[in-house]
MITORVO-706716 format. One record per atom (N, C-alpha, C): x, y, z; atom name. Coordinates in Angstrom, 2 decimals, padded with zeros to 5 digits. Atoms other than C-alpha are relative to their C-alpha. Layout:
N
@east:X; north:Y; up:Z; name:CA
...
% end
This chain:
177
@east:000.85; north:-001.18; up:000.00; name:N
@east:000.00; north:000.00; up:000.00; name:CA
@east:000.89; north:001.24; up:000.00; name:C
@east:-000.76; north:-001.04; up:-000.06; name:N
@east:001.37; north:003.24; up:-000.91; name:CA
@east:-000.71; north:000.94; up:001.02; name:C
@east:000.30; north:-001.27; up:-001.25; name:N
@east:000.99; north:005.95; up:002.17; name:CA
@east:000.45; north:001.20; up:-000.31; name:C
@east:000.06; north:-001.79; up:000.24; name:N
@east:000.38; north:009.63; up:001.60; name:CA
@east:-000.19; north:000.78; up:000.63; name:C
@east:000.76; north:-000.56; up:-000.85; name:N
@east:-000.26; north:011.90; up:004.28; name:CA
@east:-000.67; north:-000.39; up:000.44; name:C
@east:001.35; north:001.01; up:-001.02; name:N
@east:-001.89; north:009.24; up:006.73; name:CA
@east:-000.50; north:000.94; up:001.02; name:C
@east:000.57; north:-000.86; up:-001.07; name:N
@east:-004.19; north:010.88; up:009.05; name:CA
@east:-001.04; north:-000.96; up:001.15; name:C
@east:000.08; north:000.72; up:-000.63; name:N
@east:-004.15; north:009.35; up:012.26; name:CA
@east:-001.31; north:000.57; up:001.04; name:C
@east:000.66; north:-000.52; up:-000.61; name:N
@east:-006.66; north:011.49; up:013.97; name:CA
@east:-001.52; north:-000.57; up:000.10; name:C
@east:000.91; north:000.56; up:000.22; name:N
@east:-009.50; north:009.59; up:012.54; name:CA
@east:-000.19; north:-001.58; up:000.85; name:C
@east:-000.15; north:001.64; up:-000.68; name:N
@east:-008.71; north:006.33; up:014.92; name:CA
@east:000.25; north:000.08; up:001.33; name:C
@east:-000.23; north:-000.12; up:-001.45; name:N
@east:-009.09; north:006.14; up:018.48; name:CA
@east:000.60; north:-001.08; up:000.52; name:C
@east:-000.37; north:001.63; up:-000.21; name:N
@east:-008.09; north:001.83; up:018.82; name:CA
@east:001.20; north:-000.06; up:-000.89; name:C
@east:-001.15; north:-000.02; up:000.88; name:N
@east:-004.59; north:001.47; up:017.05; name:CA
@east:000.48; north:-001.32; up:000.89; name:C
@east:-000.74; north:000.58; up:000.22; name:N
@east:-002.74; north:-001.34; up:017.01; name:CA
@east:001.24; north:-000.66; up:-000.45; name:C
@east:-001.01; north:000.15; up:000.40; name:N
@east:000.69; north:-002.38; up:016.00; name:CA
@east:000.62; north:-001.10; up:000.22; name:C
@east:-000.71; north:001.79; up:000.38; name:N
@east:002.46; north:-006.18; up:015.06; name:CA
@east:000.97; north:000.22; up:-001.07; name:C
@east:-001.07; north:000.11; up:000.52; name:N
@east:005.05; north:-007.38; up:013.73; name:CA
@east:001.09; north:-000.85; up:000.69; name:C
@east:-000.67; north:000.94; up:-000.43; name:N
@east:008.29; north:-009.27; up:014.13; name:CA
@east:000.96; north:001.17; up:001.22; name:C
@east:-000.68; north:-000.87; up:-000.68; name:N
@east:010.36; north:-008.13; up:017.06; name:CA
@east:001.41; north:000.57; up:-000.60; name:C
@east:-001.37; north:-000.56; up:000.71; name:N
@east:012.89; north:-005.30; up:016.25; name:CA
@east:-000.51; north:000.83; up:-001.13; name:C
@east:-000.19; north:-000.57; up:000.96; name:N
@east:010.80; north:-004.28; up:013.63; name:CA
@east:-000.58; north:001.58; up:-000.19; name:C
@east:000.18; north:-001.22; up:-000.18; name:N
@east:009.90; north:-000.71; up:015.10; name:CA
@east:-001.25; north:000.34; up:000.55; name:C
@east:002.10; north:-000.25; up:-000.22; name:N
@east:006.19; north:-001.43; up:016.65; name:CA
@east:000.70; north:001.09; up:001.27; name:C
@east:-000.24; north:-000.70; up:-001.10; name:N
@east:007.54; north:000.29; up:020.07; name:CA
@east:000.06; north:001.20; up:-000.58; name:C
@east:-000.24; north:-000.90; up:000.83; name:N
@east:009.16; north:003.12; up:017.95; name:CA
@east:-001.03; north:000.77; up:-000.36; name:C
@east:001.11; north:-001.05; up:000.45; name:N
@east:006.22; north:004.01; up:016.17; name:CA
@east:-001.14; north:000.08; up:000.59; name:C
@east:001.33; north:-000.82; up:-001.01; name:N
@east:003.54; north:003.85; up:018.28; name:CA
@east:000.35; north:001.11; up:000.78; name:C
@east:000.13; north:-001.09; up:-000.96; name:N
@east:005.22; north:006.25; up:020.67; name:CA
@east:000.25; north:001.45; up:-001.07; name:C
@east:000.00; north:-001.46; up:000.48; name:N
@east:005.61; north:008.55; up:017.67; name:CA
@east:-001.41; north:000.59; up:-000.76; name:C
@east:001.38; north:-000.79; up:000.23; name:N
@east:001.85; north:008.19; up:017.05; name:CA
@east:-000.70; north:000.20; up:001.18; name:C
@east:001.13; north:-001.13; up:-001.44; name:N
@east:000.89; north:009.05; up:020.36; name:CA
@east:000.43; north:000.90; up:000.06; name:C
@east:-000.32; north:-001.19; up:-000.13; name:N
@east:002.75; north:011.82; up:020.46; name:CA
@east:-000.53; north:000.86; up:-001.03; name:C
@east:000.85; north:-001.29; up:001.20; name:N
@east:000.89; north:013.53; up:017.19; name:CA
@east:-001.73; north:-000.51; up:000.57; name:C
@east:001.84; north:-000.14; up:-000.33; name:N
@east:-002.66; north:011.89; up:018.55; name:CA
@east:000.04; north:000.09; up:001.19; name:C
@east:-000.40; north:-000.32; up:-001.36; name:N
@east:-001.94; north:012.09; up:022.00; name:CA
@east:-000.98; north:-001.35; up:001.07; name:C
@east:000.64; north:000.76; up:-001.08; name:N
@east:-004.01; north:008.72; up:022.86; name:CA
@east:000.93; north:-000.90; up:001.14; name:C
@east:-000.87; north:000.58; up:-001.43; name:N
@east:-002.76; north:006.60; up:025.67; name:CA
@east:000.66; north:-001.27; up:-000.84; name:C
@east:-001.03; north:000.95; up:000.93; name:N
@east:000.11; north:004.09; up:024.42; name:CA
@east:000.51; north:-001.12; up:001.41; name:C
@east:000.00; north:000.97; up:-000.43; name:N
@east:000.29; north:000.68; up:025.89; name:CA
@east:001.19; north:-001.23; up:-000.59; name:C
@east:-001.26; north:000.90; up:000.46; name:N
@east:003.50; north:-001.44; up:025.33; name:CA
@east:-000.45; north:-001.61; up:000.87; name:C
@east:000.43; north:001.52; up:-000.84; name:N
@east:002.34; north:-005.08; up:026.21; name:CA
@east:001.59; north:-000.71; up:000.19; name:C
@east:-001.20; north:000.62; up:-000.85; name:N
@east:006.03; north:-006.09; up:026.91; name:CA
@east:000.09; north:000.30; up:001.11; name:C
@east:-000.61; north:-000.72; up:-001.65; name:N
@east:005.99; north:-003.52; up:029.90; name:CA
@east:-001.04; north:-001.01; up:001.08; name:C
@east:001.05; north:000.30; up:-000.70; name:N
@east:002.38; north:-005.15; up:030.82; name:CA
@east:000.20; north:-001.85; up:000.82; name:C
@east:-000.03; north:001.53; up:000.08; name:N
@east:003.22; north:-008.85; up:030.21; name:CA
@east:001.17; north:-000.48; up:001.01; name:C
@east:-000.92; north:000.78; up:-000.68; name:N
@east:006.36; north:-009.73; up:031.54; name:CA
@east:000.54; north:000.28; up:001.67; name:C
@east:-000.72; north:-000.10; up:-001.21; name:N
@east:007.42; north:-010.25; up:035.17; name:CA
@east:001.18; north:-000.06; up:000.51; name:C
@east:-001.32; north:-000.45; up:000.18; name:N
@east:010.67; north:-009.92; up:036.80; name:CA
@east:000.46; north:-001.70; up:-000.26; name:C
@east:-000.77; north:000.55; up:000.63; name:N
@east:012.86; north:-012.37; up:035.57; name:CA
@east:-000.33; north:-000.95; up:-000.99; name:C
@east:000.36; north:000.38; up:001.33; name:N
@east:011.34; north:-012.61; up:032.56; name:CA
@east:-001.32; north:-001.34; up:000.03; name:C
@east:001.17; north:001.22; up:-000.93; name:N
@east:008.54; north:-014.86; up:034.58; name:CA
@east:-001.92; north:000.50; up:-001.26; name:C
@east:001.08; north:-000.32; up:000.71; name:N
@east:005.43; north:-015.27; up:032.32; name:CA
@east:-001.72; north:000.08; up:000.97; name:C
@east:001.31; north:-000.43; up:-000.88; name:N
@east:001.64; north:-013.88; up:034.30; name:CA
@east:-000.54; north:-001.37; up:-000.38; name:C
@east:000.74; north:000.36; up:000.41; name:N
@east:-000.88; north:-016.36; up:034.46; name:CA
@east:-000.79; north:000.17; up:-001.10; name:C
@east:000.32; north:-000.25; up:001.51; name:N
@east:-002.90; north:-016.91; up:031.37; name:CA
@east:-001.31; north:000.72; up:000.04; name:C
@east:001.02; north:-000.14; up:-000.11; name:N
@east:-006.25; north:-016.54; up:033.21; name:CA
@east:-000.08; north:002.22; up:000.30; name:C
@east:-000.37; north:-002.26; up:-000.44; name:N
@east:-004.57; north:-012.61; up:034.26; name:CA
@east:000.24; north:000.12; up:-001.24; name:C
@east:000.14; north:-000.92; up:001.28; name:N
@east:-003.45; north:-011.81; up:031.08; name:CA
@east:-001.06; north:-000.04; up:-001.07; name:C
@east:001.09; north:000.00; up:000.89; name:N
@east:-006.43; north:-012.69; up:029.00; name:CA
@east:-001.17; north:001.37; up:000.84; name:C
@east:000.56; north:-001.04; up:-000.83; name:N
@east:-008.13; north:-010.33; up:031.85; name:CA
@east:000.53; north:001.24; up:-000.56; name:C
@east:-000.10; north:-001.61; up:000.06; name:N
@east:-006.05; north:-007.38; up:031.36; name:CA
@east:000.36; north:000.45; up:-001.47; name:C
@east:000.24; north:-000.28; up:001.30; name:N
@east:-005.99; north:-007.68; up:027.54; name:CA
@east:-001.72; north:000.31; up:-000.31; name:C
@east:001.64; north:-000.37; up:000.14; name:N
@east:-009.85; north:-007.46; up:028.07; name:CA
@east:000.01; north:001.55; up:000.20; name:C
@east:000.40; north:-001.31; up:-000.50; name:N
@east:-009.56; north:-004.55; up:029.93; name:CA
@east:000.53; north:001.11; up:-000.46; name:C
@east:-000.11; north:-001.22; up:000.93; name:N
@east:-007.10; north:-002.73; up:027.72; name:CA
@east:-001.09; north:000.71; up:-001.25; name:C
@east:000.86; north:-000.36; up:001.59; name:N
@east:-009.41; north:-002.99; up:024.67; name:CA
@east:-001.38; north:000.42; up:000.46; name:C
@east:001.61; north:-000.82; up:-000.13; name:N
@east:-012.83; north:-001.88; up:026.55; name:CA
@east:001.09; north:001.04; up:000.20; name:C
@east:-000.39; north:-001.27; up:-000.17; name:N
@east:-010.56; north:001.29; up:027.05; name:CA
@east:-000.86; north:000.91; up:-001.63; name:C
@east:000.49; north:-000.79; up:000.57; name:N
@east:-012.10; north:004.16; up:024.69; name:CA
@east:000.87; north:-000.07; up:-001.11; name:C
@east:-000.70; north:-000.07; up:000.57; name:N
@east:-009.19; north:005.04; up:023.31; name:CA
@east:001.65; north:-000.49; up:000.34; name:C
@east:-001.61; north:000.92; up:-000.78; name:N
@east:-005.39; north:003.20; up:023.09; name:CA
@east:000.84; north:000.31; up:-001.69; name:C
@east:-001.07; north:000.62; up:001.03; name:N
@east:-002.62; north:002.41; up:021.15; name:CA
@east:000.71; north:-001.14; up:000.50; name:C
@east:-000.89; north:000.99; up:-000.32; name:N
@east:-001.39; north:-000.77; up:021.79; name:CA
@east:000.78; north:-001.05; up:-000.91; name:C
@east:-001.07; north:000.98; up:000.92; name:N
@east:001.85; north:-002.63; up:020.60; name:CA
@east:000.30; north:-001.13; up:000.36; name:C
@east:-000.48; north:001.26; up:-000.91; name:N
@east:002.89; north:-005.94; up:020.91; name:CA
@east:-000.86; north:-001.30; up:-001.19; name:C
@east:000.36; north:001.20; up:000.69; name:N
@east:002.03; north:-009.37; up:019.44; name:CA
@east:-000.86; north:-001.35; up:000.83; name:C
@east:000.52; north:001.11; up:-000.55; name:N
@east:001.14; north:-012.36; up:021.55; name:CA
@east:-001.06; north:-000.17; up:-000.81; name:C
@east:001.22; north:000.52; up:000.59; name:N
@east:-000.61; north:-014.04; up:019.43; name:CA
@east:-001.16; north:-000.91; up:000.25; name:C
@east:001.38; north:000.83; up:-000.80; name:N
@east:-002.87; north:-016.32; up:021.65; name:CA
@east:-001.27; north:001.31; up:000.24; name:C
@east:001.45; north:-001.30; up:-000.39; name:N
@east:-004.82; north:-012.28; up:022.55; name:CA
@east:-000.07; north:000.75; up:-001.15; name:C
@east:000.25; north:-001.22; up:000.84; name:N
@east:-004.03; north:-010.90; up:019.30; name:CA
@east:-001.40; north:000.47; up:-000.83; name:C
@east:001.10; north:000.08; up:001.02; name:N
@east:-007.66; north:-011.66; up:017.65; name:CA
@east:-000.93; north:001.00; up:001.02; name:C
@east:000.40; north:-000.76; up:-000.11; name:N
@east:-009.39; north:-009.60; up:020.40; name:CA
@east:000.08; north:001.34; up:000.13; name:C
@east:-000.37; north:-001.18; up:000.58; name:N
@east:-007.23; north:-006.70; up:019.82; name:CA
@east:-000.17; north:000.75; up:-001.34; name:C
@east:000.19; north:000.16; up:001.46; name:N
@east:-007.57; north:-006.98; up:016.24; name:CA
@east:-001.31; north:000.69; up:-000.19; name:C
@east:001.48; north:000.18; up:000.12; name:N
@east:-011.12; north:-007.05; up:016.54; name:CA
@east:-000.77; north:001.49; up:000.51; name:C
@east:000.46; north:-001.53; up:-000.56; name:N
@east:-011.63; north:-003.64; up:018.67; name:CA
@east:000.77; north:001.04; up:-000.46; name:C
@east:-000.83; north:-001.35; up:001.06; name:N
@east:-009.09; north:-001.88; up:016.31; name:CA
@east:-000.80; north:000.58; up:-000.89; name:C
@east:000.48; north:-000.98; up:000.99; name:N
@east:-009.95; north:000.98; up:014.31; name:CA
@east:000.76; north:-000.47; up:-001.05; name:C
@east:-000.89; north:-000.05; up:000.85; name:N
@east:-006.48; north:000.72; up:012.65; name:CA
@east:000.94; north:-000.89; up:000.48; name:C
@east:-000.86; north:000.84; up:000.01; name:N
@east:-003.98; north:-002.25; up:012.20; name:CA
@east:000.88; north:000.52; up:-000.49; name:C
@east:-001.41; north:-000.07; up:000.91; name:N
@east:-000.37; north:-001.71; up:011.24; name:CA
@east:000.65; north:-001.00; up:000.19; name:C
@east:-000.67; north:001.32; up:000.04; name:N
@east:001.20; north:-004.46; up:010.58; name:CA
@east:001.68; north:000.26; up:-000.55; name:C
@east:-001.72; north:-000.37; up:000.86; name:N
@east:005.61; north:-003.77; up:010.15; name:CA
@east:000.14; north:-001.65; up:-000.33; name:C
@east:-000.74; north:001.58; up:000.30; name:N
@east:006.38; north:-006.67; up:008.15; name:CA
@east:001.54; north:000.41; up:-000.96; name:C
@east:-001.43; north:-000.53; up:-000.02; name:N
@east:010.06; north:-005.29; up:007.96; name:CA
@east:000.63; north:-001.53; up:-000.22; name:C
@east:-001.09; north:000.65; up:000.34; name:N
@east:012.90; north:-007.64; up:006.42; name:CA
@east:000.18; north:-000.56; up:001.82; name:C
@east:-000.70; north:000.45; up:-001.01; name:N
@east:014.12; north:-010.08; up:009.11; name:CA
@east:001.31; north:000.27; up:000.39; name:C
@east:-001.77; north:-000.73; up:-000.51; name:N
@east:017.86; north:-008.88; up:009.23; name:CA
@east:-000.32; north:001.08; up:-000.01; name:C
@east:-000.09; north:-000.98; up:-000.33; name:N
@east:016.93; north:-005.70; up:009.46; name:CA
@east:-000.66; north:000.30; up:001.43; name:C
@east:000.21; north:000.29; up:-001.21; name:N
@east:014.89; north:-006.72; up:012.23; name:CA
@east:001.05; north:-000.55; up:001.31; name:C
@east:-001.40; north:000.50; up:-000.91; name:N
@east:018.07; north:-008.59; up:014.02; name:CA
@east:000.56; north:000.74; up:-000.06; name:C
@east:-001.02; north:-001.14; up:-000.07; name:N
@east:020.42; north:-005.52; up:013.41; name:CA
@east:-001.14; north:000.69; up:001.02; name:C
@east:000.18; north:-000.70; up:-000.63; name:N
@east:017.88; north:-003.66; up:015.09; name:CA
@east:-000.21; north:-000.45; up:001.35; name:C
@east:-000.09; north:000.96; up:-001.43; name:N
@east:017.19; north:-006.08; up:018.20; name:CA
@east:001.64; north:-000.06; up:000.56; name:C
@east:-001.21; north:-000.08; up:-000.82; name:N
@east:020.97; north:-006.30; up:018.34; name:CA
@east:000.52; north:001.42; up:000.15; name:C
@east:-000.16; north:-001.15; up:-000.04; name:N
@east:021.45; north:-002.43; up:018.10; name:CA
@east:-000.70; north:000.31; up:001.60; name:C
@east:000.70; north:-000.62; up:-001.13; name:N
@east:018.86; north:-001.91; up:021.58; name:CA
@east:001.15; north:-000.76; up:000.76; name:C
@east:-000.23; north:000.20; up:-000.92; name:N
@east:020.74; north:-004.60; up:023.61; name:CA
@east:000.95; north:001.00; up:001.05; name:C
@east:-000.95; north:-001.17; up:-001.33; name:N
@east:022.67; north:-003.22; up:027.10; name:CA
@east:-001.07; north:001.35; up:-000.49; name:C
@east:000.68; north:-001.39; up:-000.52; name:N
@east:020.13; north:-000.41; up:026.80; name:CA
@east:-001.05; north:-000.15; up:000.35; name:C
@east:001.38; north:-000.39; up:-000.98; name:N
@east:017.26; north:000.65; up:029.07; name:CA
@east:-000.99; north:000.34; up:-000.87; name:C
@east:000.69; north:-000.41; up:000.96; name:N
@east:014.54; north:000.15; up:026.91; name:CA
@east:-001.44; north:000.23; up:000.38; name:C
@east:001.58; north:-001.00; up:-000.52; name:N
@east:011.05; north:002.94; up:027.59; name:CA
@east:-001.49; north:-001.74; up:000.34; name:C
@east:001.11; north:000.64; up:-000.05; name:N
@east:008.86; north:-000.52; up:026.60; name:CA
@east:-000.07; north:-000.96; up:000.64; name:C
@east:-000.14; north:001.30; up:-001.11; name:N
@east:010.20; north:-002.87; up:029.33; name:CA
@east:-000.35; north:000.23; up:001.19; name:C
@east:000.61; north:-000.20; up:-001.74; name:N
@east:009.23; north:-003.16; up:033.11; name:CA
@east:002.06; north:000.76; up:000.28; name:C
@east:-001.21; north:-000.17; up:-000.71; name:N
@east:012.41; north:-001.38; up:034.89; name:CA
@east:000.86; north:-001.02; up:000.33; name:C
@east:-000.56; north:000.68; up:-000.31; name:N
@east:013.09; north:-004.38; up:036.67; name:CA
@east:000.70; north:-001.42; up:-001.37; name:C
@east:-000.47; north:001.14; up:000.94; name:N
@east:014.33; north:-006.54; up:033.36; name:CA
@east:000.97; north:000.79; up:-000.95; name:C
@east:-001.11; north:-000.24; up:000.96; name:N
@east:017.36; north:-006.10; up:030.65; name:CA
@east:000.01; north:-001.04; up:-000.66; name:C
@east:-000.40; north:000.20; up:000.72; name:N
@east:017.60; north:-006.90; up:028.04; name:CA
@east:001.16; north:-001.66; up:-000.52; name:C
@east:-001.77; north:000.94; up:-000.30; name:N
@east:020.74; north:-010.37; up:027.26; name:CA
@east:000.74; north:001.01; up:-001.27; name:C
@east:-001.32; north:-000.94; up:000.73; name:N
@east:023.69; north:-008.61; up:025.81; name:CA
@east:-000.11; north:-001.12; up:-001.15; name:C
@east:000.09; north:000.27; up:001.48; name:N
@east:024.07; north:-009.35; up:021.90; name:CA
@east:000.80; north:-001.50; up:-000.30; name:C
@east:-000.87; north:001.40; up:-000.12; name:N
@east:026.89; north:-012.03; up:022.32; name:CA
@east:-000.45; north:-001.08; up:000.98; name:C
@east:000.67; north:001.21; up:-001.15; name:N
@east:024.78; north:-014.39; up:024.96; name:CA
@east:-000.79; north:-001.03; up:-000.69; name:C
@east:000.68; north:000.76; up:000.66; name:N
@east:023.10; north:-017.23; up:024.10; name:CA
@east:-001.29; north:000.33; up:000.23; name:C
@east:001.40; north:-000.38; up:-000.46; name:N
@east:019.78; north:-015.83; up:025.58; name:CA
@east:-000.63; north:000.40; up:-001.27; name:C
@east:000.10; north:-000.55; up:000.87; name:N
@east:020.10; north:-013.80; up:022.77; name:CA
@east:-000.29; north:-000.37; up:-001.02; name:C
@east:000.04; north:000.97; up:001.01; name:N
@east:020.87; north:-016.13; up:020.22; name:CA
@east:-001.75; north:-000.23; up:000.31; name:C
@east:001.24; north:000.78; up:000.08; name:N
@east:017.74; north:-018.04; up:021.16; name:CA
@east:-001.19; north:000.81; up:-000.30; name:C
@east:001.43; north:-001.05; up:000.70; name:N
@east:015.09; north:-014.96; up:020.91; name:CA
@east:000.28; north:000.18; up:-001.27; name:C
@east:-000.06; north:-000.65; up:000.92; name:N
@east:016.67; north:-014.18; up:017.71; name:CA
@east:-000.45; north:-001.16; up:-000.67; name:C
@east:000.85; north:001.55; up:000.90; name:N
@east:015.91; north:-017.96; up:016.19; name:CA
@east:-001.25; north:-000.03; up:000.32; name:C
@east:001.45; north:000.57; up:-000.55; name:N
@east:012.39; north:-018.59; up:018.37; name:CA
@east:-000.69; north:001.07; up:-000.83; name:C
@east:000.82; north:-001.31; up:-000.07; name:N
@east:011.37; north:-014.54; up:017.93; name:CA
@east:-000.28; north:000.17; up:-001.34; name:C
@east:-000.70; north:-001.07; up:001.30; name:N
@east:013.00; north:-012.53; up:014.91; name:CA
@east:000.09; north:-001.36; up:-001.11; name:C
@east:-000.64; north:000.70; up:002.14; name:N
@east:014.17; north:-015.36; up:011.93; name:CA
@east:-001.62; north:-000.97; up:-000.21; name:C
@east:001.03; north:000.96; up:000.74; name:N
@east:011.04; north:-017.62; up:012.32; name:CA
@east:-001.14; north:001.08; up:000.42; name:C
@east:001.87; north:-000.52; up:000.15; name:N
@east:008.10; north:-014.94; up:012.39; name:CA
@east:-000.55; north:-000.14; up:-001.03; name:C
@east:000.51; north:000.08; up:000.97; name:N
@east:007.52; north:-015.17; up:009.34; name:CA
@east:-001.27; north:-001.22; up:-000.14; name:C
@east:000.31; north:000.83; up:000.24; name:N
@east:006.17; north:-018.51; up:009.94; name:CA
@east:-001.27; north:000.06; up:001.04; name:C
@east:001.13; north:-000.05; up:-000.90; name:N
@east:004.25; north:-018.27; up:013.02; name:CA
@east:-000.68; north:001.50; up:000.37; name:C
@east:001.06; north:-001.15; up:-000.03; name:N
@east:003.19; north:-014.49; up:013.13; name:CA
@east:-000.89; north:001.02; up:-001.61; name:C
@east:000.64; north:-000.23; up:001.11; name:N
@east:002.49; north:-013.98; up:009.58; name:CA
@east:-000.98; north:-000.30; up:-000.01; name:C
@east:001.53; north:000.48; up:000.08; name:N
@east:-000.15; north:-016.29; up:009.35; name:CA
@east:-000.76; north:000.32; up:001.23; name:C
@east:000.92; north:-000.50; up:-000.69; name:N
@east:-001.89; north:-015.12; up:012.40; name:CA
@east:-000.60; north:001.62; up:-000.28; name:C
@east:000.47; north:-001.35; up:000.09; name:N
@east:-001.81; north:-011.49; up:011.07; name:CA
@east:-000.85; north:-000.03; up:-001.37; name:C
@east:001.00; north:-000.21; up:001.14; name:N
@east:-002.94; north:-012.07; up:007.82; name:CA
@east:-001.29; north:-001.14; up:000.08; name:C
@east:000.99; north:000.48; up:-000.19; name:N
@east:-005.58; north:-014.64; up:008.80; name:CA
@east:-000.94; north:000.89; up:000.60; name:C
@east:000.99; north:-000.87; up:-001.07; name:N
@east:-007.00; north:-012.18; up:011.31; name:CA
@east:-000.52; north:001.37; up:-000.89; name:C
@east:000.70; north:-001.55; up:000.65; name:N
@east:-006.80; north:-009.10; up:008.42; name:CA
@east:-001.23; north:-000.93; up:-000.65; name:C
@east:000.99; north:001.16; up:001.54; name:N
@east:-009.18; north:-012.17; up:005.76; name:CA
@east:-001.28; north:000.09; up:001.42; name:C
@east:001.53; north:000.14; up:-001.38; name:N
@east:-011.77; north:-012.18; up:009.53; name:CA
@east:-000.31; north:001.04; up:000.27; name:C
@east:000.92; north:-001.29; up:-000.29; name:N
@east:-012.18; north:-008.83; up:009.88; name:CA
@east:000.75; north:001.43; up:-001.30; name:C
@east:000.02; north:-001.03; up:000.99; name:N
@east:-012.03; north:-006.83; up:006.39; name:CA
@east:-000.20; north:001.17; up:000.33; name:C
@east:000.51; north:-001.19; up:-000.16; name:N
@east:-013.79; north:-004.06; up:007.88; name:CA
@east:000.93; north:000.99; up:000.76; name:C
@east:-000.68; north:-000.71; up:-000.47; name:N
@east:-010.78; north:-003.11; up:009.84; name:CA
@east:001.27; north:000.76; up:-001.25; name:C
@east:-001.09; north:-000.97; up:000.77; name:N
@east:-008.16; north:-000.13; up:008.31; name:CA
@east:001.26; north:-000.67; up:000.35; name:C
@east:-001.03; north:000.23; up:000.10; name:N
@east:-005.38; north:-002.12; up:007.32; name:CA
@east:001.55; north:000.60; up:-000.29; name:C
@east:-000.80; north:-000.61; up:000.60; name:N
@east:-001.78; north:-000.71; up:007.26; name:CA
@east:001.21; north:-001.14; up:-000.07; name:C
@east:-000.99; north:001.29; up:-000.19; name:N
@east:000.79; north:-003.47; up:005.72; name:CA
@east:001.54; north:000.72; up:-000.74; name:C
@east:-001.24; north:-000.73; up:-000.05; name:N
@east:004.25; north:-001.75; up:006.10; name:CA
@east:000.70; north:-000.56; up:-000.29; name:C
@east:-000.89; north:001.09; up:000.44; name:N
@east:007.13; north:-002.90; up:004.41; name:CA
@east:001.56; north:000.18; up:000.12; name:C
@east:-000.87; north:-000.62; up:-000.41; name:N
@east:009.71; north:-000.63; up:005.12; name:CA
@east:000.37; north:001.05; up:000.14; name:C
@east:-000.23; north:-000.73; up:-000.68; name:N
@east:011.31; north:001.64; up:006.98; name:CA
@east:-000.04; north:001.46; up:-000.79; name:C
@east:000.09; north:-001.02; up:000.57; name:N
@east:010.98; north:004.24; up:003.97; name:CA
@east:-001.69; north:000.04; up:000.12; name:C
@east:001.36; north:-000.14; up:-000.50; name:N
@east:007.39; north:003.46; up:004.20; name:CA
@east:-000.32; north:001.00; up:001.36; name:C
@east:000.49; north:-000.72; up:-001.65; name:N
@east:007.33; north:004.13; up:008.12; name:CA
@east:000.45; north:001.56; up:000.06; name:C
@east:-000.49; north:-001.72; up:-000.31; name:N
@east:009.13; north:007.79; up:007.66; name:CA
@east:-001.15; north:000.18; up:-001.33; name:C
@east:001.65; north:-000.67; up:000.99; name:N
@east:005.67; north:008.77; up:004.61; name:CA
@east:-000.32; north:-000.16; up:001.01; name:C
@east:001.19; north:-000.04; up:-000.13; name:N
@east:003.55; north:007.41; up:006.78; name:CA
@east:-000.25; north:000.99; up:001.66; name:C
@east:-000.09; north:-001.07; up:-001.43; name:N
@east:004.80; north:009.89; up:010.02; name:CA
@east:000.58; north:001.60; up:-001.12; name:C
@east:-000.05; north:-001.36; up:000.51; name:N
@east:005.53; north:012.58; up:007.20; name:CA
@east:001.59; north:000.41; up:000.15; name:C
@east:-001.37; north:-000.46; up:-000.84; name:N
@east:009.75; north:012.87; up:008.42; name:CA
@east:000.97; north:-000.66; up:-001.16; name:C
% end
């Protein structure tokens, strides 16, 4: 889809997916800052300290309770809650950004304090095997397991404003920069 002067003002429910790395954090906080709705990073929400995953019966709860909110922006993937996010979106963006450009950028954040994490967690430094392993499980195989959940979910609900991003020249049109 070519993007021309997108005008975000028209969407109160926003959403943002994609493979990790590939700028959902990034750009949501640079569309709340031109719409000014409330911006929800489900990494900060989801994860506990040492990387300890919530019950399933709590997070299906407080994914309920983000999306009765009025208005949001929320980023993030989990794809077991992504269909009722999907579903109360105005507007989908979907970054389906190159996978190495996704890994350069995942290995570009490590060792830094990153706005969409809980305080208490870091990041594994670039050379760890921790690392390694998100970058095989996360980043090289989305294609396989978050593709098809995003584009199954755009074929179930047509009626939502699809945005399918492809790269990073895209993402600077569609913020105008």
């Amino acid at each position: 889809m070519y993007i021309k002067c997108f005008d975000f003002s028209k969407y109160n429910r926003i959403i943002l997916v994609g493979s990790p790395g590939s700028g959902k954090s990034w750009l949501s906080k640079q569309i709340s800052e031109i719409t000014k709705l409330p911006l929800i990073h489900l990494d900060m929400e989801y994860h506990l300290p040492n990387w300890e995953k919530p019950p399933r019966e709590e997070w299906d709860a407080k994914i309920k309770d983000f999306i009765l909110g009025e208005k949001w922006i929320i980023d993030g993937n989990y794809n077991r809650t992504m269909e009722p996010r999907f579903a109360a979106a105005d507007l989908v963006i979907f970054l389906d950004i190159n996978r190495l450009l996704c890994l350069i950028s995942a290995a570009k954040r490590t060792g830094k304090k990153r706005s969409d994490l809980p305080e208490y967690l870091k990041e594994p430094p670039f050379w760890s095997r921790d690392f390694f392993q998100f970058a095989a499980k996360s980043i090289w195989t989305f294609r396989k397991w978050g593709l098809k959940t995003i584009i199954d979910l755009h074929e179930k609900y047509p009626e939502k404003e699809f945005l399918h991003i492809k790269s990073r020249r895209q993402v600077k049109k569609l913020l105008k920069i």
